[in-house]
VOBA-1610 file (N, C-alpha, C; in pm, whole numbers, padded with zeros to 5 digits, always signed):
BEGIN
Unk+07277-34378+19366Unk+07159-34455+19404Unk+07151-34465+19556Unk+07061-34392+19582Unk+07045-34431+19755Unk+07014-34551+19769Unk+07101-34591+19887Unk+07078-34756+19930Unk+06987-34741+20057Unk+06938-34905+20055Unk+06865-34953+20166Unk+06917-35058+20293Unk+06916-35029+20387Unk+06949-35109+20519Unk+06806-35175+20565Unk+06786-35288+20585Unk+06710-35402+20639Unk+06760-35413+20804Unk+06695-35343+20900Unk+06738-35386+21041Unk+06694-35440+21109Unk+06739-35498+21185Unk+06712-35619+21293Unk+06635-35741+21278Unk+06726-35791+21148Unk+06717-35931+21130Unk+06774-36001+21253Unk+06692-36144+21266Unk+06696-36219+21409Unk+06663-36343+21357Unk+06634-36392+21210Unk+06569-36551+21179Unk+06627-36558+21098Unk+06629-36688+21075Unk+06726-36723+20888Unk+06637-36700+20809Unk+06486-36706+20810Unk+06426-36675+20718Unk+06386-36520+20647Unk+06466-36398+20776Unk+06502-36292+20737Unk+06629-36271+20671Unk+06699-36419+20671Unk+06868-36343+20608Unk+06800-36419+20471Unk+06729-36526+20474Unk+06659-36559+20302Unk+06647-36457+20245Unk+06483-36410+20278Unk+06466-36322+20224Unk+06565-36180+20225Unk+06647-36140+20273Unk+06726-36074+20256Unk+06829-36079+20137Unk+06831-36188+20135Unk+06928-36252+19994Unk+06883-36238+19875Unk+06742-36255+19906Unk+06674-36261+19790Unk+06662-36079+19727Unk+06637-35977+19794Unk+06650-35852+19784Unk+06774-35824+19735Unk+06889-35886+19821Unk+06983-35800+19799Unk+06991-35616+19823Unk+07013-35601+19961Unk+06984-35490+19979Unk+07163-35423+20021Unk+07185-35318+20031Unk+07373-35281+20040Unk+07396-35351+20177Unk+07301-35284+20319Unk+07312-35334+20458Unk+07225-35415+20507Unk+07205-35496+20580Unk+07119-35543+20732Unk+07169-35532+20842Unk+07131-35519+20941Unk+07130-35487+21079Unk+07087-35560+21155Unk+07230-35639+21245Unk+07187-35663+21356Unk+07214-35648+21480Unk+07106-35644+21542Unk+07080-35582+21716Unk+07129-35630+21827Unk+07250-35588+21929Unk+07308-35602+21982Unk+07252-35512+22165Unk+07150-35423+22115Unk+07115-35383+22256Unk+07025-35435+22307Unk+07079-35484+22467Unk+07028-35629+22569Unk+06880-35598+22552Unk+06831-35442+22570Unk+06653-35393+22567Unk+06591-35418+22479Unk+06673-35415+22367Unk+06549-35464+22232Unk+06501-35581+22264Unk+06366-35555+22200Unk+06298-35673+22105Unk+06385-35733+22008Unk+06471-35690+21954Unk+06530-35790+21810Unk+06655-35781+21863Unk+06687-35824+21934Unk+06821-35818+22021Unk+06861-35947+21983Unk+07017-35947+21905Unk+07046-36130+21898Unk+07183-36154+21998Unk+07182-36292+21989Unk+07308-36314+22074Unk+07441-36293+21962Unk+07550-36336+22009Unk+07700-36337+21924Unk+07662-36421+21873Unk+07601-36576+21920Unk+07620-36689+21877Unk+07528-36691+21758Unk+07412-36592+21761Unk+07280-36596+21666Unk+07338-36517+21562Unk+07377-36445+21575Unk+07444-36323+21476Unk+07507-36424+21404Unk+07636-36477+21448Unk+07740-36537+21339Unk+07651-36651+21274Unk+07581-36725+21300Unk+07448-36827+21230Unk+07419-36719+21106Unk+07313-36657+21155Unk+07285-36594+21058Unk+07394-36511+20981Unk+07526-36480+21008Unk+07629-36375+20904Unk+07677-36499+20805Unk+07700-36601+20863Unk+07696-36729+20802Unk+07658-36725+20652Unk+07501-36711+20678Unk+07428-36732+20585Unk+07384-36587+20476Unk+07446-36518+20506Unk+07408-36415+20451Unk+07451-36375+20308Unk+07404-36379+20189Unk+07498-36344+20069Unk+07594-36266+20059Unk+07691-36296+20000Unk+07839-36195+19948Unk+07818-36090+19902Unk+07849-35967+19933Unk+07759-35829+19894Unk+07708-35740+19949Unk+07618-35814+20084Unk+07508-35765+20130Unk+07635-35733+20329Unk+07621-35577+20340Unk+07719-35571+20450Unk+07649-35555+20553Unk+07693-35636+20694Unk+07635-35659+20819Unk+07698-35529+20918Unk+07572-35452+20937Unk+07583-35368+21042Unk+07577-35390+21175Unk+07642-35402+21261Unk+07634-35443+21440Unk+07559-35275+21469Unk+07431-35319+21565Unk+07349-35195+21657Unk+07383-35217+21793Unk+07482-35118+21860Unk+07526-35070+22022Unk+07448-34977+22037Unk+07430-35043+22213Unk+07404-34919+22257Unk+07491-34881+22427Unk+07597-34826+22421Unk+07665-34781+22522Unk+07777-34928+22556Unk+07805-35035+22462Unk+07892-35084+22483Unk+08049-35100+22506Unk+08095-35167+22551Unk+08202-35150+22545Unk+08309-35131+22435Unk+08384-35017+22431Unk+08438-34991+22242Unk+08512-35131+22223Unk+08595-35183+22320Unk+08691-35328+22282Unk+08603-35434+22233Unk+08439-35432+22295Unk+08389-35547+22277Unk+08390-35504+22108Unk+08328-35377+22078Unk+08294-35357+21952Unk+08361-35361+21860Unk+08475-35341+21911Unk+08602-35342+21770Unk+08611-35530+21783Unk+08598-35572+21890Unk+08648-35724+21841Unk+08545-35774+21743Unk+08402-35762+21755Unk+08340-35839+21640Unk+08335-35784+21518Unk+08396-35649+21489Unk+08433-35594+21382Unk+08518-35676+21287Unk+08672-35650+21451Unk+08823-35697+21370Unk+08807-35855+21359Unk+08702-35895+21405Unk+08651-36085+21395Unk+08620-36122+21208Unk+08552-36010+21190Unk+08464-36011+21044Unk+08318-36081+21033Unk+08322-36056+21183Unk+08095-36084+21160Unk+08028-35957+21148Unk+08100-35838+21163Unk+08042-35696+21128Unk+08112-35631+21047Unk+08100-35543+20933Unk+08159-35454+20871Unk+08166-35318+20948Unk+08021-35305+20975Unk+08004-35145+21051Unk+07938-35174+21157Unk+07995-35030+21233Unk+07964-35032+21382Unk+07863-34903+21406Unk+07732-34931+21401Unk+07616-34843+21443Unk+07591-34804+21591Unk+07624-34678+21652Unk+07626-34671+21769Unk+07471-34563+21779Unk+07401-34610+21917Unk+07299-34581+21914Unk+07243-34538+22058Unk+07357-34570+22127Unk+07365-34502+22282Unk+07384-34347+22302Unk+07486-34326+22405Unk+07540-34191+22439Unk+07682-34216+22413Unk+07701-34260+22356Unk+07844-34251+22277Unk+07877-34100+22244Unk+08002-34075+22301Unk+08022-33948+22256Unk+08155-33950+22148Unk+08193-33823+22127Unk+08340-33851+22040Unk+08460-33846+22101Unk+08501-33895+22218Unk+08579-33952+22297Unk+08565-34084+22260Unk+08457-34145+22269Unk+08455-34305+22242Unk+08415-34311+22102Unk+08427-34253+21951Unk+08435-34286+21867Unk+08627-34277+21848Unk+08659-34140+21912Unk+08816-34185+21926Unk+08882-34298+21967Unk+08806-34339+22033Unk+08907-34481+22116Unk+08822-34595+22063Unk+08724-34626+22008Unk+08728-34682+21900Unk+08777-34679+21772Unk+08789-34577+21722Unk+08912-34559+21613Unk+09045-34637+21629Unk+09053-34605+21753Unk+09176-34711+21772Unk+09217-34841+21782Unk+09116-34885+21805Unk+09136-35032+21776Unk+09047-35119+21656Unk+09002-35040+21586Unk+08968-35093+21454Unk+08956-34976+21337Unk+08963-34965+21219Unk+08930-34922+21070Unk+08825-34900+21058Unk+08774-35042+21085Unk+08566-35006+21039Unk+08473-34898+21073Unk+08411-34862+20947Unk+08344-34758+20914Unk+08281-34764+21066Unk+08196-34617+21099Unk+08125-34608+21215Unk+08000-34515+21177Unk+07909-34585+21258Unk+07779-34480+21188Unk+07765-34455+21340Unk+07676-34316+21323Unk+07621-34242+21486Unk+07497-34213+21487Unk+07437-34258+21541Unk+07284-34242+21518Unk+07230-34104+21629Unk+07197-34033+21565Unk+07129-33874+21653Unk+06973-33935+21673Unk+06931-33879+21770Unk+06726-33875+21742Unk+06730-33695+21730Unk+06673-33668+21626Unk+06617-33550+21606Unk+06511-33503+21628Unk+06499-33397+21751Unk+06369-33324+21790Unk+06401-33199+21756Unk+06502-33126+21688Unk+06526-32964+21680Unk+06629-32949+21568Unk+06661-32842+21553Unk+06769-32806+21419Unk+06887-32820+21465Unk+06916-32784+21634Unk+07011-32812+21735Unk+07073-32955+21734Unk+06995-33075+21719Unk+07038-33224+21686Unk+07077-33234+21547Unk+07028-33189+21465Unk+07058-33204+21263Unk+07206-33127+21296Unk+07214-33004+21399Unk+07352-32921+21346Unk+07466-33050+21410Unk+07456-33101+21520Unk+07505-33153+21616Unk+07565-33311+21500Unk+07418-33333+21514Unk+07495-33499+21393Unk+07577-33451+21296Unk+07511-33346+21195Unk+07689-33280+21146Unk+07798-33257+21140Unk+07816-33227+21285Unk+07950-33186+21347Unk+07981-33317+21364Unk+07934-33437+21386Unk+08001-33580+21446Unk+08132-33607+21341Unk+08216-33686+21426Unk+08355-33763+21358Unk+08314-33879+21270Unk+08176-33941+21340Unk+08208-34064+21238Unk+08150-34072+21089Unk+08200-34184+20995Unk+08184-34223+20903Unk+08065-34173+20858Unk+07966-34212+20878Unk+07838-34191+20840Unk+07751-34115+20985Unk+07609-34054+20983Unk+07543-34022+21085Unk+07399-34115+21081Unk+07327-34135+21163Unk+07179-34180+21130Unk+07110-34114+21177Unk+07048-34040+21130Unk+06863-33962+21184Unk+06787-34018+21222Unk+06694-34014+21298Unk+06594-34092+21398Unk+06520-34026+21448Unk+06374-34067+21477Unk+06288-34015+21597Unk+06325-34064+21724Unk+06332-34209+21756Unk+06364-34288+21823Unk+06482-34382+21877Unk+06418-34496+21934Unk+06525-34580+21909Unk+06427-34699+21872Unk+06370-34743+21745Unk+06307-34804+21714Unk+06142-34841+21689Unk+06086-34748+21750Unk+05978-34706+21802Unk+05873-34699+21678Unk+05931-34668+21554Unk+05854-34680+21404Unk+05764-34532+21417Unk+05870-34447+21453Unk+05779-34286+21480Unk+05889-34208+21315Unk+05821-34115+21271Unk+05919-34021+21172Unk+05939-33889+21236Unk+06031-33846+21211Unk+06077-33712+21293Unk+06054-33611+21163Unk+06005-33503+21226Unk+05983-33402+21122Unk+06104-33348+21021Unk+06120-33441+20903Unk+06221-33445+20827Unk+06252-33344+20788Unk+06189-33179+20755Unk+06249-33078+20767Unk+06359-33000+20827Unk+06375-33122+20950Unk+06477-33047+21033Unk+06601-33141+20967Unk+06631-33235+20874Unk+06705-33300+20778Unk+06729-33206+20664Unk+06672-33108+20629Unk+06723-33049+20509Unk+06843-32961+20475Unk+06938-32953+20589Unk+07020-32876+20615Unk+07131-32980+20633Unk+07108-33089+20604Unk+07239-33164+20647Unk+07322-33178+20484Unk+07428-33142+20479Unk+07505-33148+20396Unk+07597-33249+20368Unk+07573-33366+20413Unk+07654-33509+20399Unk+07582-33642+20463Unk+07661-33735+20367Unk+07553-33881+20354Unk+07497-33902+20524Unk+07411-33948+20521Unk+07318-33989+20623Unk+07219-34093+20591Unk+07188-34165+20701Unk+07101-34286+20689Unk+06973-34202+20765Unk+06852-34240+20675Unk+06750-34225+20730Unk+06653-34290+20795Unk+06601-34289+20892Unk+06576-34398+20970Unk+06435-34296+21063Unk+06344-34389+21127Unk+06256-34359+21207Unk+06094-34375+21086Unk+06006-34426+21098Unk+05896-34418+21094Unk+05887-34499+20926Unk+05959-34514+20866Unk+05954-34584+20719Unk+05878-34664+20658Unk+05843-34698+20565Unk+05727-34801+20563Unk+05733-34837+20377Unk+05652-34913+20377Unk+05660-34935+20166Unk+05601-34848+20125Unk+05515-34752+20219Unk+05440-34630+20150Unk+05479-34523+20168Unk+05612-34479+20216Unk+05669-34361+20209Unk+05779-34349+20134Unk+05826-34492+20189Unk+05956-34470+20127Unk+06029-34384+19979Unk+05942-34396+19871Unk+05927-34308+19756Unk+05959-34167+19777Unk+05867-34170+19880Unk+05819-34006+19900Unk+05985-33961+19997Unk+05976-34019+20073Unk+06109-33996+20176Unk+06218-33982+20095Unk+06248-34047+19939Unk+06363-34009+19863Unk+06347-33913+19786Unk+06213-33869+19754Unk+06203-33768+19668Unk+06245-33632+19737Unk+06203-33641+19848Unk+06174-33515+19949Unk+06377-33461+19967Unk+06440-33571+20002Unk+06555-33556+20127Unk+06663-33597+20030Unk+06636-33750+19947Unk+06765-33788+19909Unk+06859-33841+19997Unk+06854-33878+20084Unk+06915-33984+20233Unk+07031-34037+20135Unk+07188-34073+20197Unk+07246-34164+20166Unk+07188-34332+20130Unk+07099-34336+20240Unk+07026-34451+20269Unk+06886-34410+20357Unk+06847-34518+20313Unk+06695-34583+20399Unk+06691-34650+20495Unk+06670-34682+20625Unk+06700-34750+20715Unk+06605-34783+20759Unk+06515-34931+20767Unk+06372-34954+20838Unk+06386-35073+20911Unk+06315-35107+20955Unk+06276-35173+21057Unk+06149-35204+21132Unk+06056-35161+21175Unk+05916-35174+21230Unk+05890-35162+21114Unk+05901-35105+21018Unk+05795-35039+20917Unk+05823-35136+20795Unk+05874-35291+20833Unk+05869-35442+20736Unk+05849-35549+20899Unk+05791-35496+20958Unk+05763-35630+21040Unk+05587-35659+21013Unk+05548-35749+21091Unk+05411-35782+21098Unk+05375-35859+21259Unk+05340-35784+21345Unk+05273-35862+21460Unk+05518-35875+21501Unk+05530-35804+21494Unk+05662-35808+21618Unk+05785-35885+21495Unk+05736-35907+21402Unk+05862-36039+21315Unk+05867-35995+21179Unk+05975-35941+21117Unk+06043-35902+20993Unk+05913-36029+20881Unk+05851-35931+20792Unk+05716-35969+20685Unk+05785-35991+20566Unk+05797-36107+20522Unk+05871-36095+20364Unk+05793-36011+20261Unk+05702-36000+20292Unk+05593-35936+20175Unk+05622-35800+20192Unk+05640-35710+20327Unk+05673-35617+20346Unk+05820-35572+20293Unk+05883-35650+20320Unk+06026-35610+20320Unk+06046-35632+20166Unk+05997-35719+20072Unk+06005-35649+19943Unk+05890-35568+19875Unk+05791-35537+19925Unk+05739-35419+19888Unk+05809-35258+19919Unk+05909-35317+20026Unk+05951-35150+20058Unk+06094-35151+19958Unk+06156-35234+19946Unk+06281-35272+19839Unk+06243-35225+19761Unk+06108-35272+19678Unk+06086-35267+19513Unk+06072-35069+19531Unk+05930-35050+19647Unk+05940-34865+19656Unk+06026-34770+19637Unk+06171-34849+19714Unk+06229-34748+19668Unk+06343-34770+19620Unk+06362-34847+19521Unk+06452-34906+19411Unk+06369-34822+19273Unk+06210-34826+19247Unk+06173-34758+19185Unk+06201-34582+19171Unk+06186-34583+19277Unk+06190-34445+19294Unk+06312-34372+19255Unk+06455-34429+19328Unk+06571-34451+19279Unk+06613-34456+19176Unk+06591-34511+19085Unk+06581-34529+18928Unk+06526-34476+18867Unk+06442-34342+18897Unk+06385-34267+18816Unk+06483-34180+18781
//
């Protein structure tokens, strides 16, 4: 069953409704530029509150690996989503000071980036147009990837179906595409759940 990631929750009333879904991940945003950027102090509030089950992804971008392994080896993050220029020098030396899974997020403009996220060390990879931007990258250049991957860039309750039928993603990864006017939409965010939980279950 391909799973779904909920990213850049920032309100308790996104870790509610999050609870209420029950989705495998949520995501929260740790780079200073975002819009959904939370503090340590906002994060652990909301990990707080988050149901048993549901695993909290931390989003870097070019941080420090010690900072990252500490809120790992803390237990307010399970996984560490890197989304900078992290290379595999610094997934090595993060290896080293923590276990936790590591996802690598590529933006794909060519077959050259799909071969490239392939070749990566970590745990999981993420596909992207962007870095948040709610754009889809021409998912054809995804059909060649031969291991789990999160799919991510441009998502919405009306593709999502289609995006699993097509690719088969480890996961779904959205974000703009359940907000409304800048702020995570409960109506959205389980219309895109139910999309592709259906779909899934076929």
């Amino acid at each position: 069953m391909t799973k779904i990631k909920l990213c850049g929750l920032a309100r308790t009333e996104d870790i509610l409704t999050a609870n209420e879904l029950m989705p495998e991940y949520i995501g929260f945003v740790f780079a200073p530029k975002s819009r959904r950027a939370v503090t340590r102090e906002k994060a652990e509030d909301l990990r707080a509150r988050l149901a048993p089950g549901i695993l909290a992804v931390g989003v870097f971008t070019d941080s420090p690996p010690e900072i990252v392994a500490e809120m790992l080896e803390s237990g307010l993050l399970d996984l560490a989503q890197l989304h900078g220029h992290e290379d595999e020098q610094y997934i090595a030396r993060l290896r080293e000071l923590t276990e936790k899974p590591i996802i690598r997020a590529f933006r794909v403009t060519c077959r050259d980036d799909a071969q490239e996220a392939h070749r990566s060390s970590a745990d999981f990879i993420l596909l992207d147009a962007g870095a948040g931007e709610g754009r889809t990258f021409a998912w054809e250049l995804a059909e060649g990837i031969r291991r789990p991957y999160f799919l991510a860039g441009g998502l919405t309750p009306e593709n999502a179906a289609f995006a699993l039928q097509r690719l088969r993603p480890y996961a779904l990864d959205v974000s703009s595409g359940i907000e409304t006017g800048g702020k995570k939409d409960p109506i959205k965010m389980r219309a895109f759940v139910n999309a592709a939980r259906r779909r899934t279950k076929r």
